[in-house]
C-alpha positions in Angstrom: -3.4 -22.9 -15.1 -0.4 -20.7 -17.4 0.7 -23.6 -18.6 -0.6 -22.8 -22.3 -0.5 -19.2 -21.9 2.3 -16.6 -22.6 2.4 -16.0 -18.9 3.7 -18.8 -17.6 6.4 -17.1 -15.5 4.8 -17.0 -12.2 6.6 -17.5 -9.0 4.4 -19.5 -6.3 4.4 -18.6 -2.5 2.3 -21.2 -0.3 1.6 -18.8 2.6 0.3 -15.3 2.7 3.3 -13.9 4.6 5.2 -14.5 2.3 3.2 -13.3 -0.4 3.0 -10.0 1.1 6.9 -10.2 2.0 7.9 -11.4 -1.7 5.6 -9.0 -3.1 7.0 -5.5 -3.2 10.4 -7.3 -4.3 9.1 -9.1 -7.0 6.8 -6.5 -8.2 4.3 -7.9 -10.2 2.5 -7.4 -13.0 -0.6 -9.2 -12.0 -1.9 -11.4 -8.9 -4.9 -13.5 -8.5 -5.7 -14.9 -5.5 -7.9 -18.2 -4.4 -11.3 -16.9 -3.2 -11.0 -19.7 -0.9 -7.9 -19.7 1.5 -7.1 -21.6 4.3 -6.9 -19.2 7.1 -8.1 -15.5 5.3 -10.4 -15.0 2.5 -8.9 -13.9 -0.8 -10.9 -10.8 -0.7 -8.7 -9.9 2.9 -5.7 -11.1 1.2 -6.7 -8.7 -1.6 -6.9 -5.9 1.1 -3.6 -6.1 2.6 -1.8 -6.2 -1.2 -3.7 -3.4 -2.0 -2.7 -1.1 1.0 0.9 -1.9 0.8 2.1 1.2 -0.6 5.1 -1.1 -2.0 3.2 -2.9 -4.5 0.9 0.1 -5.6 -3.2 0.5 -6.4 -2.0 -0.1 -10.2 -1.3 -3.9 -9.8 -4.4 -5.3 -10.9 -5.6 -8.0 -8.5 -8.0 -11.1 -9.6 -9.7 -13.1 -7.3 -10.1 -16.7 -8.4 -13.7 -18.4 -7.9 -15.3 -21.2 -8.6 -18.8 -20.3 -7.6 -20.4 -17.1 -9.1 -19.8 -14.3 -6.4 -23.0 -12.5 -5.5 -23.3 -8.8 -6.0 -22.6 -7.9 -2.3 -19.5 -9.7 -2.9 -18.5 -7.7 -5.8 -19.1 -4.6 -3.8 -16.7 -5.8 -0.9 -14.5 -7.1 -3.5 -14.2 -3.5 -5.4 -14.0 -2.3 -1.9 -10.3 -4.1 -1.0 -8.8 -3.3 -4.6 -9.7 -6.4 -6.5 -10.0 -5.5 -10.1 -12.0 -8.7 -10.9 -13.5 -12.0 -10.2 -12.1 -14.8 -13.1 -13.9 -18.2 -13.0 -12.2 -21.8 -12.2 -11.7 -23.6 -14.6 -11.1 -21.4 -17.0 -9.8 -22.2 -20.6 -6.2 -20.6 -21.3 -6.7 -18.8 -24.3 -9.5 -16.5 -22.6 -7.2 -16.5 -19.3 -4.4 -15.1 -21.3 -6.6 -12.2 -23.2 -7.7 -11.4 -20.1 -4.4 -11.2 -18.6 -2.8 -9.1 -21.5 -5.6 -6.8 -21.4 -4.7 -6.4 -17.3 -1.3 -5.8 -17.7 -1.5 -3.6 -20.7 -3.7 -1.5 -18.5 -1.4 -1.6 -16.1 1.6 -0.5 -17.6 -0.3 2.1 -19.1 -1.3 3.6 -15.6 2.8 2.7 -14.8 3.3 5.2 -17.6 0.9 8.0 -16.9 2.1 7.9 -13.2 5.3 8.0 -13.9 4.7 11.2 -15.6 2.1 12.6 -12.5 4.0 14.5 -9.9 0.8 16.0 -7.8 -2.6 13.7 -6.6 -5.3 15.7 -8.8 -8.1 15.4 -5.8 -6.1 16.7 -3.6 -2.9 18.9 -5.5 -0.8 17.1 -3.0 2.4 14.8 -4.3 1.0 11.2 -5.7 2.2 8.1 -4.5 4.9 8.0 -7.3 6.0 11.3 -6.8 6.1 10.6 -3.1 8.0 7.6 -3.3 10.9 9.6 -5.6 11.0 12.3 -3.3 11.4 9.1 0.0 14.5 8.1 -1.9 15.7 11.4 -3.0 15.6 12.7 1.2 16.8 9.2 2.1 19.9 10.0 -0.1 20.7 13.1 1.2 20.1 12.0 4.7 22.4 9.4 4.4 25.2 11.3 3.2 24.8 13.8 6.1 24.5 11.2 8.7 20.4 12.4 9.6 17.8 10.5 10.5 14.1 10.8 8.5 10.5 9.4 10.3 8.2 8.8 7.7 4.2 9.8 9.5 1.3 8.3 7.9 -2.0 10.1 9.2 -5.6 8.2 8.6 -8.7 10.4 8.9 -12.2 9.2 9.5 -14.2 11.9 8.2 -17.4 11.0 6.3 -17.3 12.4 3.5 -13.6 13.6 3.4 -13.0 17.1 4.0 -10.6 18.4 1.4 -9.1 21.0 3.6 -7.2 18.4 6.0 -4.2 18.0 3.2 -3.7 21.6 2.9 -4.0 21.5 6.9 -1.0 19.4 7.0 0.8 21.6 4.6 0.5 24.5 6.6 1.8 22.7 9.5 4.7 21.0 8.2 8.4 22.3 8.3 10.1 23.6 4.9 11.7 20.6 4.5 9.1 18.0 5.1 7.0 16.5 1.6 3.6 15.9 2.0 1.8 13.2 0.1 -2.0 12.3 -0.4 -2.5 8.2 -0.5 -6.3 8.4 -0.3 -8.7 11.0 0.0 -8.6 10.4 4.1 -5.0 9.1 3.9 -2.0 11.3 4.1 1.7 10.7 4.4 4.3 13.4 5.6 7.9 12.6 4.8 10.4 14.3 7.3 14.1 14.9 7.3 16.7 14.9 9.8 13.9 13.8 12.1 14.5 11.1 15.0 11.1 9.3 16.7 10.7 11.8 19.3 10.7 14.6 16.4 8.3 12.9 14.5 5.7 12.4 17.5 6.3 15.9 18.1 4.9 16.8 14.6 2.3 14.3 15.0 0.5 16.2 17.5 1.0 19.1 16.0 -0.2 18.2 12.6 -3.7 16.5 14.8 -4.1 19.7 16.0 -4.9 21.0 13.1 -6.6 18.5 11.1 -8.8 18.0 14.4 -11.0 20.5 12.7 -10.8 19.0 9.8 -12.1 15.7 11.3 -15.6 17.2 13.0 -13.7 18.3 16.4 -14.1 15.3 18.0 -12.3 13.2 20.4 -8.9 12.7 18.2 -8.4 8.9 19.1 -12.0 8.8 17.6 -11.6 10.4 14.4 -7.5 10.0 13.7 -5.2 7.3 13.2 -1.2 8.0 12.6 1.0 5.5 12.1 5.3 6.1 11.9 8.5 4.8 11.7 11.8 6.3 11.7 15.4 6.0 11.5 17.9 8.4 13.6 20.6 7.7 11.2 20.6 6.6 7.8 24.2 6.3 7.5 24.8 3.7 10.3 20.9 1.9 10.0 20.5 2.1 5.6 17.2 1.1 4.7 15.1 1.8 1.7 12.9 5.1 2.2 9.9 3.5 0.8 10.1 0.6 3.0 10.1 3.1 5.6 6.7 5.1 4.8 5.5 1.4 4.2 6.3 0.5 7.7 4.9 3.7 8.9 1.3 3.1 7.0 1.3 -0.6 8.3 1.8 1.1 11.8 -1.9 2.9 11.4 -3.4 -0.7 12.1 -0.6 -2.9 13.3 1.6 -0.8 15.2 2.6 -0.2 19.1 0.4 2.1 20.8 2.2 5.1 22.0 1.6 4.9 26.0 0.8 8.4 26.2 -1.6 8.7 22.8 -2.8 5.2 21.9 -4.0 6.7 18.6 -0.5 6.7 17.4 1.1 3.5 16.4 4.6 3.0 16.2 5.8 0.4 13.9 7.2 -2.6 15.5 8.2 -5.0 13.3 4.7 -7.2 13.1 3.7 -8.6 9.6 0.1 -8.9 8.8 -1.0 -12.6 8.2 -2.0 -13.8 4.4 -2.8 -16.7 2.7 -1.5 -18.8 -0.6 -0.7 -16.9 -3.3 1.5 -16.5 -6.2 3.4 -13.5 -7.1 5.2 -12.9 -10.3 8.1 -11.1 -11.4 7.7 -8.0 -13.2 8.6 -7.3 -16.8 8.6 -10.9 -17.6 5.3 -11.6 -18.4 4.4 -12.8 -14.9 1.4 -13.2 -12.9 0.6 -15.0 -9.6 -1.7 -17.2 -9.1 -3.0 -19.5 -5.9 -1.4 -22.3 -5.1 -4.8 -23.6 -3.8 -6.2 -24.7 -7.8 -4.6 -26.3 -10.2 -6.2 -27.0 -13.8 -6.6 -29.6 -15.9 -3.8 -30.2 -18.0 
């Protein structure tokens, strides 16, 4: 399907774990995804890529269909992150305008984030800045020989209240770093911090935002997801991987025993479907392994 485009560096991946564990290494410029996959719609697929805070809401992602998708399935679509629906077949000289006008975009929104330290909605620290700050704590942790948890919490207010990141300001410590991820998602970054610290912040950081949630029952209205290492030094592991782990924890974690509402990562990996994914800065894009076009 690159074959005759300038994009013709695309690594292929056959099953959806390993698209979404050769993913954040590979980070790519583009993927497009089969709408059609053998055990997980492309849309779905779409959705896990999107949320993995590894790979970023900038990577644009293109779902590959043969059939026209109705407008209900644009919505759901726009809805998991996909940027676009491209036909199959399609002919290689409007596949690779297409393409150079999605990564063009893209490394313009690389560039303006780089540049962003605070979330305008919410005046917290964006997902860049929060990721710089991961490694920078991570660092510094590692050289002391401290632990850091990293707590992602997931409201379900409807519509979000803007008060609950400023809530979770006001009850972190000094040294914790507070990011927004979404308008309803938040992630708190904490140093020196073992996994019985950071459940000990998660309930106090749900008290608070309980208010900011309609006062209901907490397992009804908030979701927190963590992960944490006790000591950096002696168990290295990249910082972002960590809050990555910890917002995969929201939905796939281990249920706390005494708070089922918080999830502590356990090592599960979400299943995908056939993909591609592409290096970055080399022109790359994925694309399923499920089509292949005419020469």
């Amino acid at each position: 399907m690159l074959k005759d485009t300038p994009y013709s560096a695309a690594v292929q991946v056959h099953t959806g774990t390993l698209a979404l564990a050769w993913a954040p290494d590979l980070r790519p410029d583009t993927i497009i995804l089969d709408a059609d996959l053998p055990d997980m719609s492309g849309i779905d697929t779409c959705r896990l890529l999107h949320n993995d805070l590894r790979i970023g809401h900038n990577v644009p992602i293109l779902i590959l269909a043969v059939d026209k998708p109705t407008p209900e399935q644009r919505v759901t679509a726009l809805r998991a992150g996909a940027w676009d629906f491209l036909p199959f077949p399609l002919e290689a000289e409007e596949l690779s305008l297409k393409l150079q006008t999605y990564v063009h975009a893209k490394r313009s929104i690389d560039l303006a984030l780089t540049e962003a330290v605070l979330d305008p909605g919410s005046g917290l620290h964006s997902r860049p800045a929060l990721a710089r700050r991961a490694r920078e704590l991570g660092a510094l942790m590692t050289r002391k020989h401290g632990g850091l948890a990293c707590i992602v919490f997931d409201l379900d207010p409807d519509p979000a209240d803007p008060r609950a990141g400023n809530l979770l300001v006001q009850t972190a410590r000094v040294s914790d770093v507070v990011g927004a991820l979404s308008p309803t998602e938040f992630a708190l970054l904490a140093p020196a911090t073992d996994q019985a610290g950071a459940l000990k912040l998660v309930h106090r950081a749900a008290s608070a935002l309980r208010g900011a949630v309609g006062g209901g029952a907490t397992e009804a209205t908030l979701r927190c997801g963590y992960d944490a290492v006790a000591n950096l030094t002696y168990s290295p592991i990249d910082p972002v991987s960590l809050l990555a782990r910890a917002a995969a924890a929201v939905r796939n974690g281990k249920p706390e025993p005494s708070a089922p509402w918080v999830r502590r990562f356990d090592g599960s990996v979400p299943a995908g479907q056939d993909s591609w994914a592409p290096a970055r800065n080399s022109g790359g894009v994925s694309v399923p392994a499920g089509r292949r076009s005419n020469p």
